[in-house]
LOKENU-828599 format. One record per residue: residue in three letters; x, y, z of N, C-alpha, C, O in turn. Coordinates in steps of 0.05 Angstrom, whole numbers, padded with zeros to 5 digits, always signed. Example, Ala and Ser with C-alpha at 12.3 -4.5 7.8 and 13.67 -1.06 7.14 Angstrom:
! residues 2
ALA+00264-00114+00156+00246-00090+00156+00264-00066+00156+00285-00066+00169
SER+00257-00045+00142+00273-00021+00143+00258+00001+00157+00268+00023+00161
! end
This chain:
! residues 275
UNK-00440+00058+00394-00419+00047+00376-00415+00017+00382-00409+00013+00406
UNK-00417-00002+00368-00409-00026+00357-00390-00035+00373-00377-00017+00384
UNK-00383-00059+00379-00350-00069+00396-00333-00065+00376-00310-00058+00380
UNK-00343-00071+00354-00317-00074+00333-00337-00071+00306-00351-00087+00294
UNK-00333-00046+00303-00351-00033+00271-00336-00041+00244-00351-00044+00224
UNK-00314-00043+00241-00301-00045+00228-00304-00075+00212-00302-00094+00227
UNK-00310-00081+00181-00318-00104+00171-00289-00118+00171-00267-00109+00172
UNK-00302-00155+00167-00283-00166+00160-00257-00165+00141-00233-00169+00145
UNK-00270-00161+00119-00264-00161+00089-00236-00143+00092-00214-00150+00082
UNK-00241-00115+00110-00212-00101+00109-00190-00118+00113-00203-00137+00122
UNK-00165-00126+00114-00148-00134+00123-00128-00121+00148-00112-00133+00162
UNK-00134-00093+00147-00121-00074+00159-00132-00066+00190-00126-00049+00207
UNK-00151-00090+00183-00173-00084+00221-00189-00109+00223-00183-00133+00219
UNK-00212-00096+00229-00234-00126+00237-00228-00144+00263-00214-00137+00282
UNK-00241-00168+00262-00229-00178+00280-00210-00190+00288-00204-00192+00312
UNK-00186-00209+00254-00156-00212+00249-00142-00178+00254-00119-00179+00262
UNK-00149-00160+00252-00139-00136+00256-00131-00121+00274-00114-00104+00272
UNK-00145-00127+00298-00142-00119+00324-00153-00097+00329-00168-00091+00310
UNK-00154-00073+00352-00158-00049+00348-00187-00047+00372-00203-00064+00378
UNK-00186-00027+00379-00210-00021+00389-00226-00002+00382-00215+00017+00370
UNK-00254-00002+00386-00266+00018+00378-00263+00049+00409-00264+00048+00433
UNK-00260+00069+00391-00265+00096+00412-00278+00110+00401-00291+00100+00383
UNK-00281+00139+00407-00294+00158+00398-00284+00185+00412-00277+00187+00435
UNK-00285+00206+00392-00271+00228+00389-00291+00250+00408-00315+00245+00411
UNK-00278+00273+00420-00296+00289+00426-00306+00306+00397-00293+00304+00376
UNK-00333+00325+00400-00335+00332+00366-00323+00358+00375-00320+00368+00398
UNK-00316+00372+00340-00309+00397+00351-00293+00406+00324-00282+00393+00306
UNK-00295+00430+00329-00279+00435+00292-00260+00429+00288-00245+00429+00307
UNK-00252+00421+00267-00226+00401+00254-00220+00427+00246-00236+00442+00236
UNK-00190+00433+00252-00168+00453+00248-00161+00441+00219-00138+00450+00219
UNK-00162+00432+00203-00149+00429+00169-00163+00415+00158-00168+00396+00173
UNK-00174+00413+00134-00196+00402+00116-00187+00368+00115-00202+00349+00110
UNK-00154+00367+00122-00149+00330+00124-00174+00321+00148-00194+00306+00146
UNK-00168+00333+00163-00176+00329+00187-00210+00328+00190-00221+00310+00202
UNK-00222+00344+00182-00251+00340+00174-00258+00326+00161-00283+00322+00162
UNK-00240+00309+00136-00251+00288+00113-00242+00265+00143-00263+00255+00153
UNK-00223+00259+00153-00214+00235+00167-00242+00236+00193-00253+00217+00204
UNK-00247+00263+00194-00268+00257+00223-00305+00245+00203-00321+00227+00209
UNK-00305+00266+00181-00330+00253+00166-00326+00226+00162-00343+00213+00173
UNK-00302+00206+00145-00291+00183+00142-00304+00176+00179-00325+00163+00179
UNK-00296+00180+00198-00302+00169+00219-00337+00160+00227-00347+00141+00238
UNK-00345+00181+00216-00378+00190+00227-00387+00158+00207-00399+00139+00216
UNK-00379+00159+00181-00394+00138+00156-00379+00108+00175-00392+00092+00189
UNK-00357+00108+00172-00351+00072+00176-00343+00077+00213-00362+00076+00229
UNK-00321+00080+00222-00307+00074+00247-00290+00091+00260-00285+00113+00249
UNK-00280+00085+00284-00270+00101+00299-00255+00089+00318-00263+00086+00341
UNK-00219+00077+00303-00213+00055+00329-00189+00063+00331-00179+00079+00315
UNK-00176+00053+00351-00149+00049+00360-00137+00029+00355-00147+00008+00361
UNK-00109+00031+00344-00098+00004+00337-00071+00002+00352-00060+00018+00366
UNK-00062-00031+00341-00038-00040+00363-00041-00064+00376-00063-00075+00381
UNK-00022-00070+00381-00031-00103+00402-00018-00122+00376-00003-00141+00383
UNK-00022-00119+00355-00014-00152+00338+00015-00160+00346+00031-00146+00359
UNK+00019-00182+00338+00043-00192+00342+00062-00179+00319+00057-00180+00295
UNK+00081-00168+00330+00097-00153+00307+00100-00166+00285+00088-00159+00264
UNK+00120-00193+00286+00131-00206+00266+00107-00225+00240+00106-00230+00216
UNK+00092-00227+00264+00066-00228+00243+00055-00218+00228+00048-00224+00205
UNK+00052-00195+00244+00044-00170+00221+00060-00162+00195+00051-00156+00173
UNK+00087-00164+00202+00111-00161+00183+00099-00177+00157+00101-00169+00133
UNK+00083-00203+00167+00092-00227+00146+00058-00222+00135+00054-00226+00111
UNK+00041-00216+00147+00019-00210+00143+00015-00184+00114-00002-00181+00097
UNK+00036-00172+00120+00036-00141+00114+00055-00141+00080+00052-00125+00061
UNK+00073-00165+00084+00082-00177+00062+00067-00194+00043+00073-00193+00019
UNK+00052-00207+00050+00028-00216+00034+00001-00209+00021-00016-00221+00008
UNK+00006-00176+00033-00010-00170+00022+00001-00148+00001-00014-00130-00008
UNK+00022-00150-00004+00028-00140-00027+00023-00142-00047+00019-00164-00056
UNK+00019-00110-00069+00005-00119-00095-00018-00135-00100-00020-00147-00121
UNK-00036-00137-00080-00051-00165-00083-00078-00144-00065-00078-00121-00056
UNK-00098-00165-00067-00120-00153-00046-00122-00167-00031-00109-00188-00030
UNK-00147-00159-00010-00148-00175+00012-00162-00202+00014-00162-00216+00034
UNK-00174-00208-00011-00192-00233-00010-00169-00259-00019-00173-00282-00013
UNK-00145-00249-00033-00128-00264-00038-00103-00269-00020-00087-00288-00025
UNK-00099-00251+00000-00082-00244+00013-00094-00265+00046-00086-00283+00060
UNK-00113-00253+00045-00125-00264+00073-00118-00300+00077-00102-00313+00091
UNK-00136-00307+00058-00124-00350+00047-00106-00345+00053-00102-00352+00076
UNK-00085-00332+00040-00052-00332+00047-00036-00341+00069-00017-00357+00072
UNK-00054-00320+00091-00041-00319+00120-00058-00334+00137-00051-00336+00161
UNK-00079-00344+00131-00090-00361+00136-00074-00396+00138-00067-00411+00156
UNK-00075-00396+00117-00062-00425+00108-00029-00419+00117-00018-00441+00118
UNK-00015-00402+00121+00010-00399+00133+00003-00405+00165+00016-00421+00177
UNK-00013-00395+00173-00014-00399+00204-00022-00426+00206-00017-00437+00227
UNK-00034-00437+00189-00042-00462+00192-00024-00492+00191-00029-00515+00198
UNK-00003-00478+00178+00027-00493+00168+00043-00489+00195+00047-00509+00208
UNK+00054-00463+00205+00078-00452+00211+00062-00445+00239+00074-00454+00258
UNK+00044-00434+00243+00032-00420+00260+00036-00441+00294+00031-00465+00291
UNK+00040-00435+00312+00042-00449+00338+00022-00475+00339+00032-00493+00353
UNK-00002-00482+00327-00017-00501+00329-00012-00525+00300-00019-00548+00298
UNK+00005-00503+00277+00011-00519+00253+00024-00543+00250+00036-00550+00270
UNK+00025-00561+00230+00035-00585+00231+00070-00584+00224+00086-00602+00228
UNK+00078-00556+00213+00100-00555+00215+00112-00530+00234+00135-00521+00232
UNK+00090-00520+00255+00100-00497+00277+00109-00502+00297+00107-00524+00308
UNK+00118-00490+00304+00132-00493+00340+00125-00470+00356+00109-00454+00346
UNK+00133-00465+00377+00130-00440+00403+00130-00417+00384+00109-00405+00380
UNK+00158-00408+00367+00155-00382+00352+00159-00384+00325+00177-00395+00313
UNK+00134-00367+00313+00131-00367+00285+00158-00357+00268+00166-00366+00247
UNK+00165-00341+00279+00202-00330+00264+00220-00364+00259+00228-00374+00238
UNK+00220-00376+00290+00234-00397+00276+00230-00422+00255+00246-00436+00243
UNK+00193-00421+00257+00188-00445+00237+00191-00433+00210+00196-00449+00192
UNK+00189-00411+00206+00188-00393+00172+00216-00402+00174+00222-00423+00163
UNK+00237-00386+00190+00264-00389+00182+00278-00418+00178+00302-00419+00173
UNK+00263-00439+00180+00273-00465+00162+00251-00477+00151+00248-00501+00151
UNK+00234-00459+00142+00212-00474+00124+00230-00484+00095+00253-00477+00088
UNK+00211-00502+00082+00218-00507+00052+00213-00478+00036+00189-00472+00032
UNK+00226-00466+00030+00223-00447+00007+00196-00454-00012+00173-00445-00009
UNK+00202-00471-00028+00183-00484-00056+00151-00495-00031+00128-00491-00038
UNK+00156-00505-00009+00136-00508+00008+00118-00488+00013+00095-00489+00005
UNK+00130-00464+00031+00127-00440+00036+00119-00427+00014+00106-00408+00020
UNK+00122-00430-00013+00099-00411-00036+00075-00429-00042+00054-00421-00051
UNK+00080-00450-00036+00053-00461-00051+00025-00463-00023+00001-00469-00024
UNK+00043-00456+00001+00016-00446+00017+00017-00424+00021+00018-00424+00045
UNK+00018-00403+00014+00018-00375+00005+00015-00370-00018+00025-00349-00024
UNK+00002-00385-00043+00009-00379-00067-00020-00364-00077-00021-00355-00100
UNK-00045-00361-00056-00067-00339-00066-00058-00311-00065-00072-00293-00074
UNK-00039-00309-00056-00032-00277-00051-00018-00275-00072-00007-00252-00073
UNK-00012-00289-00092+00002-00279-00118+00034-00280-00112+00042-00293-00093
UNK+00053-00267-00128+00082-00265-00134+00091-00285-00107+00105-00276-00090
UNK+00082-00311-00104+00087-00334-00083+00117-00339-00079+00130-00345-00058
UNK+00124-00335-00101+00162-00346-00105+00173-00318-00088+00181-00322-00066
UNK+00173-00294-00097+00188-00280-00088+00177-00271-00054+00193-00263-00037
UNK+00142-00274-00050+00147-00273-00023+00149-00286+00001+00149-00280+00025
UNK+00152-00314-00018+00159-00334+00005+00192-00329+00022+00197-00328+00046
UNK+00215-00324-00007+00238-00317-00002+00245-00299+00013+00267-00298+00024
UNK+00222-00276+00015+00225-00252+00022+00221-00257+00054+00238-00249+00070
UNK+00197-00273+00063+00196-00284+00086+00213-00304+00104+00219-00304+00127
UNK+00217-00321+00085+00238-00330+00102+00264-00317+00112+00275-00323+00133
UNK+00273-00295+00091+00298-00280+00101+00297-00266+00115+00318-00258+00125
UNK+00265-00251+00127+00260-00238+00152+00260-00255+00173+00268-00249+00195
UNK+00251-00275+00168+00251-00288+00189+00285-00297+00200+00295-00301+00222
UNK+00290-00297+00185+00316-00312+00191+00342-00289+00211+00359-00294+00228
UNK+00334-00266+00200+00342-00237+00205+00330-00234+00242+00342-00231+00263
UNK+00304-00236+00233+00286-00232+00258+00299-00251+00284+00303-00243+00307
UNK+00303-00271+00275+00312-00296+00291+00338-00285+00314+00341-00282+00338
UNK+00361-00278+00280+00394-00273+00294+00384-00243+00305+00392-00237+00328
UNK+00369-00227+00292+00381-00202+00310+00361-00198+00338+00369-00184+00356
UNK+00338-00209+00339+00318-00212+00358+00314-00220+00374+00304-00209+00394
UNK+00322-00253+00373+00328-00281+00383+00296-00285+00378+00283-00295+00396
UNK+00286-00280+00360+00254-00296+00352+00232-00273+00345+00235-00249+00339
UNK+00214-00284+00347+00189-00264+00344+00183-00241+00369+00177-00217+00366
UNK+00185-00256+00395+00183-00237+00422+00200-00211+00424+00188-00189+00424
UNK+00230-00213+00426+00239-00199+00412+00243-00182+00395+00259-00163+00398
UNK+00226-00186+00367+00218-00169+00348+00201-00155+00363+00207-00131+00364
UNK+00180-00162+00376+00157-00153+00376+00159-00133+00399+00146-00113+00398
UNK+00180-00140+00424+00186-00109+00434+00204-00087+00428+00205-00064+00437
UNK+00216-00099+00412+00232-00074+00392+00210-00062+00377+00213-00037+00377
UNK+00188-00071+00363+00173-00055+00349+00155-00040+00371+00156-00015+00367
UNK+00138-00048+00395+00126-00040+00410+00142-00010+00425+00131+00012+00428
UNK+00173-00019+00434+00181+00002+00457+00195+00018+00443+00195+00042+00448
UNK+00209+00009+00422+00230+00023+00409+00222+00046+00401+00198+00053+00399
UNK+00249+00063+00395+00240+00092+00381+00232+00096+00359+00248+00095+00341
UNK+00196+00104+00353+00183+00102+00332+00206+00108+00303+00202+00089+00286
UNK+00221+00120+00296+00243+00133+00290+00263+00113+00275+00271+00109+00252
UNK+00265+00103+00302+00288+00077+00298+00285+00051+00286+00301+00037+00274
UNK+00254+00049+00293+00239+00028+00283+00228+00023+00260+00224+00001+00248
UNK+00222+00051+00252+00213+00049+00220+00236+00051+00200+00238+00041+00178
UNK+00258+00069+00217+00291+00062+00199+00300+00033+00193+00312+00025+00173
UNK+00294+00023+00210+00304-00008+00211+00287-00029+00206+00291-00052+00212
UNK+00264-00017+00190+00250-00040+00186+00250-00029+00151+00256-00047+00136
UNK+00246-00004+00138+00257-00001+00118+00283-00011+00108+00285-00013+00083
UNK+00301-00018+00121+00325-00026+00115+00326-00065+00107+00345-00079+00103
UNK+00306-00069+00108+00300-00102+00115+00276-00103+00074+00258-00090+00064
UNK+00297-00129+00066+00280-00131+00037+00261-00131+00041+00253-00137+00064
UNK+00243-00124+00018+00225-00122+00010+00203-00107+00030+00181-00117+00036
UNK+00211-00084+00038+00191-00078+00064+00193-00047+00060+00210-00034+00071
UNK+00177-00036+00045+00174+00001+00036+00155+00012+00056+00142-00002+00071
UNK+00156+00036+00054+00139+00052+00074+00110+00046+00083+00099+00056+00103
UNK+00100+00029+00067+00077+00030+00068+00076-00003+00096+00066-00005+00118
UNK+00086-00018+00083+00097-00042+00110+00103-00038+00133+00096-00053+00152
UNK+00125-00011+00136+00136-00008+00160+00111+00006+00171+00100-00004+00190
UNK+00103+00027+00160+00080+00043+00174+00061+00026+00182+00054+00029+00206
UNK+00048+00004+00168+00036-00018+00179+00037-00028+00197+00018-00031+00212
UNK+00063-00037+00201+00076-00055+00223+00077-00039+00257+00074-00048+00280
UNK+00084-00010+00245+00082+00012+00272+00053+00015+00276+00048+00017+00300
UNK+00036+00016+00264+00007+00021+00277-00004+00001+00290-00012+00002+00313
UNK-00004-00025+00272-00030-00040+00273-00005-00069+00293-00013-00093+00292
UNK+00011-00065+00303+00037-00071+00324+00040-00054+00342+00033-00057+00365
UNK+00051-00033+00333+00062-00015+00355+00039+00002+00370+00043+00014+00391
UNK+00027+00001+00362-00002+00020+00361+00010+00058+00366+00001+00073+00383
UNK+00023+00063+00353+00040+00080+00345+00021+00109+00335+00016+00106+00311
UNK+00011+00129+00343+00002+00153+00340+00017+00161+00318+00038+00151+00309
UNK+00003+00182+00310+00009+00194+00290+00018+00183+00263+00033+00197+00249
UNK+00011+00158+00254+00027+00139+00240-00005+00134+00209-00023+00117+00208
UNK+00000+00150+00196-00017+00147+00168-00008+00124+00151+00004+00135+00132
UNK-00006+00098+00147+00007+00085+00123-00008+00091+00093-00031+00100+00092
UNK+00005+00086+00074+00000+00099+00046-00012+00089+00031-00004+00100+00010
UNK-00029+00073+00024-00041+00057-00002-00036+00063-00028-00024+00084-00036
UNK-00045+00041-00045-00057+00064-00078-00087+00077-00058-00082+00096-00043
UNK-00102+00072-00057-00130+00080-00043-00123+00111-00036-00131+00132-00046
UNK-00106+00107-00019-00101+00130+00008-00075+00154-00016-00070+00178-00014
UNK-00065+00135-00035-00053+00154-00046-00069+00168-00066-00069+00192-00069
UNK-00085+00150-00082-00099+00163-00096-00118+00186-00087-00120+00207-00100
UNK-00134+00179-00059-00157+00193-00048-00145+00222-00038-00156+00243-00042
UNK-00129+00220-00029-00110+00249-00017-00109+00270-00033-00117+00293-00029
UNK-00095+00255-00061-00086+00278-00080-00112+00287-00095-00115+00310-00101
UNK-00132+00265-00101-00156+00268-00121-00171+00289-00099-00178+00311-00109
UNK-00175+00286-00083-00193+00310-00052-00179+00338-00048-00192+00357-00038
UNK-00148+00342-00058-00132+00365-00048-00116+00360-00025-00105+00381-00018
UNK-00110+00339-00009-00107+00336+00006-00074+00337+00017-00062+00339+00039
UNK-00066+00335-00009-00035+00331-00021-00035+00336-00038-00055+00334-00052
UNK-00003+00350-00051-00009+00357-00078-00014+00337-00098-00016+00314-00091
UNK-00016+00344-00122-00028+00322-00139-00005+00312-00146-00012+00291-00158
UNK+00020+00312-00146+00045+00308-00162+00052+00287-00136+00058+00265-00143
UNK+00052+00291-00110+00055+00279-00086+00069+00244-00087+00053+00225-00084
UNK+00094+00239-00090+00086+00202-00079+00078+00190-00062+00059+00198-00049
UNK+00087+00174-00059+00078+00163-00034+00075+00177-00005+00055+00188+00006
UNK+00109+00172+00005+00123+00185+00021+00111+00226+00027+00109+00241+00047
UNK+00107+00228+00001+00092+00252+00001+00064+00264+00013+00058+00285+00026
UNK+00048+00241+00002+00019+00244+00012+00028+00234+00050+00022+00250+00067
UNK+00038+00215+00056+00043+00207+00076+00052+00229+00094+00039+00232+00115
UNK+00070+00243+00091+00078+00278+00101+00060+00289+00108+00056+00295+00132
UNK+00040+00297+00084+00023+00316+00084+00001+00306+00105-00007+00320+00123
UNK-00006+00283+00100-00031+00269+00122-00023+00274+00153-00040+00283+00169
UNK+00007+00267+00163+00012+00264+00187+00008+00288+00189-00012+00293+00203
UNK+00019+00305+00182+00021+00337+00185-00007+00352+00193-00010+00373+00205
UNK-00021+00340+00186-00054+00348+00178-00077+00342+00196-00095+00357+00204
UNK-00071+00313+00200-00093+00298+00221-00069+00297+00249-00045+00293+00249
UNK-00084+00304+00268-00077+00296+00293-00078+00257+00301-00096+00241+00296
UNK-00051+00251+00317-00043+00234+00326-00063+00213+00327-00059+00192+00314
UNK-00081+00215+00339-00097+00199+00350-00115+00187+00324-00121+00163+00322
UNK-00122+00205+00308-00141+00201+00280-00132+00189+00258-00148+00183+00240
UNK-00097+00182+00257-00089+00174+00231-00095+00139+00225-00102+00129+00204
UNK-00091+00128+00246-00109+00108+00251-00126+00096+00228-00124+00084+00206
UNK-00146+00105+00246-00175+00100+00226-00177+00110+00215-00193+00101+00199
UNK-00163+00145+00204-00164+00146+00179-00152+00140+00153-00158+00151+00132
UNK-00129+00118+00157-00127+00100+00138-00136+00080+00131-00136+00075+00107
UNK-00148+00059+00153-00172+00037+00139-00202+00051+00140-00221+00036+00141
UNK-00205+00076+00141-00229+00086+00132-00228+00096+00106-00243+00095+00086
UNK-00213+00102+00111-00197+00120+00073-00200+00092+00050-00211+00093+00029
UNK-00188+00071+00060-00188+00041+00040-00222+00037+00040-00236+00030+00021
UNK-00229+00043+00063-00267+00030+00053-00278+00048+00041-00297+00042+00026
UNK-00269+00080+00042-00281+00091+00027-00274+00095-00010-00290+00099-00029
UNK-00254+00093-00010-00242+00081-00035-00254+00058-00053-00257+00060-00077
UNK-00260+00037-00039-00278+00015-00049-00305+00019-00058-00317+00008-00076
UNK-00311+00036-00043-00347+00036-00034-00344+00070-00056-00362+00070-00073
UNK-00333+00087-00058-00342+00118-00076-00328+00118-00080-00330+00110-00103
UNK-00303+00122-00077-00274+00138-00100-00262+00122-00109-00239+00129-00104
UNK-00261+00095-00125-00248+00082-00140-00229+00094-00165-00230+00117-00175
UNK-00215+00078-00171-00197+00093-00194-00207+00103-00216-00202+00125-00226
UNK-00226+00081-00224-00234+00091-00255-00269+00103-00252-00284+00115-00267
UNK-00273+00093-00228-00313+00107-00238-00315+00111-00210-00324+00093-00196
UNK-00307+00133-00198-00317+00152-00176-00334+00153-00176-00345+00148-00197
UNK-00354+00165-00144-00388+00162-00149-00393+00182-00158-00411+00184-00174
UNK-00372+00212-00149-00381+00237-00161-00380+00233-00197-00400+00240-00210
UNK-00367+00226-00205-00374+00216-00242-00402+00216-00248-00407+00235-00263
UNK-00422+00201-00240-00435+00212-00248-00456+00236-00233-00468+00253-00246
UNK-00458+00234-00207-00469+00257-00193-00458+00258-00165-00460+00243-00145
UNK-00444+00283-00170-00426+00300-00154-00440+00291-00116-00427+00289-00095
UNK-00467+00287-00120-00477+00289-00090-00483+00263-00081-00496+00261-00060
UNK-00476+00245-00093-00479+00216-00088-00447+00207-00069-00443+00187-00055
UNK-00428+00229-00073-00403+00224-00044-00413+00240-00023-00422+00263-00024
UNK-00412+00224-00001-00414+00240+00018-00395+00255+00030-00400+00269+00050
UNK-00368+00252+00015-00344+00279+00021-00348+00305+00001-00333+00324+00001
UNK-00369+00302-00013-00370+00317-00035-00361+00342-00035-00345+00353-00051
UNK-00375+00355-00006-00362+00383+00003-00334+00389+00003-00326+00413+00000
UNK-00315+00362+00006-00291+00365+00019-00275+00365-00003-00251+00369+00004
UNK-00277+00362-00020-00261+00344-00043-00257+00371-00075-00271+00390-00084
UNK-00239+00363-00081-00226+00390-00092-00234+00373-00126-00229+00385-00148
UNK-00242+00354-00125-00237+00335-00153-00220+00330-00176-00229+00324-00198
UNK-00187+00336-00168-00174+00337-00173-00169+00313-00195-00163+00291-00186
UNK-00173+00320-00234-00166+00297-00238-00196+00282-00246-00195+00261-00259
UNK-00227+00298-00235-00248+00285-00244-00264+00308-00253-00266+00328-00240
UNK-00276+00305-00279-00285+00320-00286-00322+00310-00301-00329+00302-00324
UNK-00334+00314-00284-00366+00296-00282-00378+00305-00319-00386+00289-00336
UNK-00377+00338-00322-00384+00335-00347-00381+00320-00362-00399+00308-00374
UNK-00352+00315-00366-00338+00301-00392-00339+00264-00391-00339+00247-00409
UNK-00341+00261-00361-00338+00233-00361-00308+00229-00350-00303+00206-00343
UNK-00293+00244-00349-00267+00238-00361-00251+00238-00329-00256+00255-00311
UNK-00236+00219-00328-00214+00210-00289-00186+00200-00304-00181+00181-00319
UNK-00169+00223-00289-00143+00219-00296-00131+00222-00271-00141+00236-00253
UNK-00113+00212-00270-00093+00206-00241-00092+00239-00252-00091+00250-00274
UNK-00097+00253-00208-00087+00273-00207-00062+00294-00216-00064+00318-00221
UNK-00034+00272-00215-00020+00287-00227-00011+00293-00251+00009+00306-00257
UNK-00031+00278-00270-00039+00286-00301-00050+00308-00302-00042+00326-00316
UNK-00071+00309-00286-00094+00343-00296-00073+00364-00276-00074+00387-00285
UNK-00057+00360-00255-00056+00387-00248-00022+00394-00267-00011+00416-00265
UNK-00010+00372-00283+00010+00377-00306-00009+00403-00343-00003+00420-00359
UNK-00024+00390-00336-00040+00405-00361-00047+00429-00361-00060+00437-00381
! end
């Protein structure tokens, strides 16, 4: 195995991503989640995450909202490059240079990641939050690291603009936090379209069902394996099984909930299992 298998392009790993590579003992997967996340392992990776700087990740994790990673990445790029400890407008901690950045400044170097206005705002008021209740980024970053997984994801849901899928973020790929699945469209779509969750499932739902399913150690990598596999065969509109069922290599695993190869025809799962 590779030092670091995992490609750039993800945002959710690589080498901005952090993480190490491990490897599992083999051995039968007790629930069919659990055998797609260990196959997902065998095709792309097999890592452990944790180590980022919390508050970073926060802001990292906010930028990549609604957006992808090729637009997202510039984003936090060119923010660290502004704000970041070496930036022309940074200092010691990144919480305090965001929390008196220029607003209208602050979107137009973040403005590849798209909706620039609202997540510049959105950032600075974490930061500003992060600052009084933390006393900075360090602070954040051992409340997210030691704190009670529990407590941490309560309290970071409670903070604008930051839904389950951020906080879960922020606990893995920060806290390096077990048992911690975060949710995609990718990971939401792929769950329910495989059986994995029911098809009606939201977010929060598929997210249940996954932790419940994969053991601690595997949820990991099997959510930025779940995103590469998403990209690369189960896309929204032209799955590989579409046109031949044996061109996925989960083929076995996958309930096709929602795809139907005769007809041509891919409808969000919880359309076909309503019919």
């Amino acid at each position: 195995m590779t030092e670091d298998p995992e490609p750039q392009e993800n945002i959710s790993g690589g080498a901005a991503g952090g993480g190490e590579a491990v490897a599992f003992e083999p051995g039968d997967a007790d629930t069919r989640a659990e055998a797609v996340v260990d196959r997902l392992g065998d095709i792309y990776w097999q890592k452990a995450y944790g180590g980022r700087d919390g508050f970073e990740c926060l802001v990292r994790t906010i930028l990549s909202q609604n957006t992808s990673d090729v637009a997202s990445q510039p984003a936090h790029d060119a923010l660290m490059d502004r704000y970041g400890p070496d930036g022309e407008a940074g200092g010691d901690d990144l919480s305090e240079s965001l929390a008196e950045a220029d607003q209208q400044t602050l979107a137009e170097t973040i403005s590849s990641a798209g909706l620039y206005n609202q997540k510049s705002e959105r950032i600075i008021a974490l930061a500003e939050r992060v600052c009084e209740a933390y006393g900075g980024a360090d602070g954040f970053d051992e409340f997210v690291k030691t704190g009670d997984p529990d407590e941490v994801r309560e309290t970071l849901l409670e903070m604008n603009g930051v839904g389950p899928k951020t906080a879960d973020c922020v606990l893995l790929f920060s806290g390096g936090r077990g048992g911690v699945f975060p949710v995609d469209t990718h990971v939401h779509r792929i769950a329910r379209r495989m059986g994995l969750a029911p098809a009606d499932a939201d977010h929060e739902g598929v997210r249940e069902a996954l932790e419940a399913a994969v053991p601690e150690g595997k949820c990991g990598f099997g959510h930025t394996a779940m995103i590469q596999f998403g990209r690369e065969y189960c896309s929204a509109r032209k799955p590989a099984c579409l046109d031949d069922p044996e061109a996925c290599p989960l083929a076995g695993l996958c309930d096709r909930v929602g795809v139907t190869p005769a007809t041509g025809e891919v409808v969000d799962p919880a359309e076909a299992a309503a019919d």
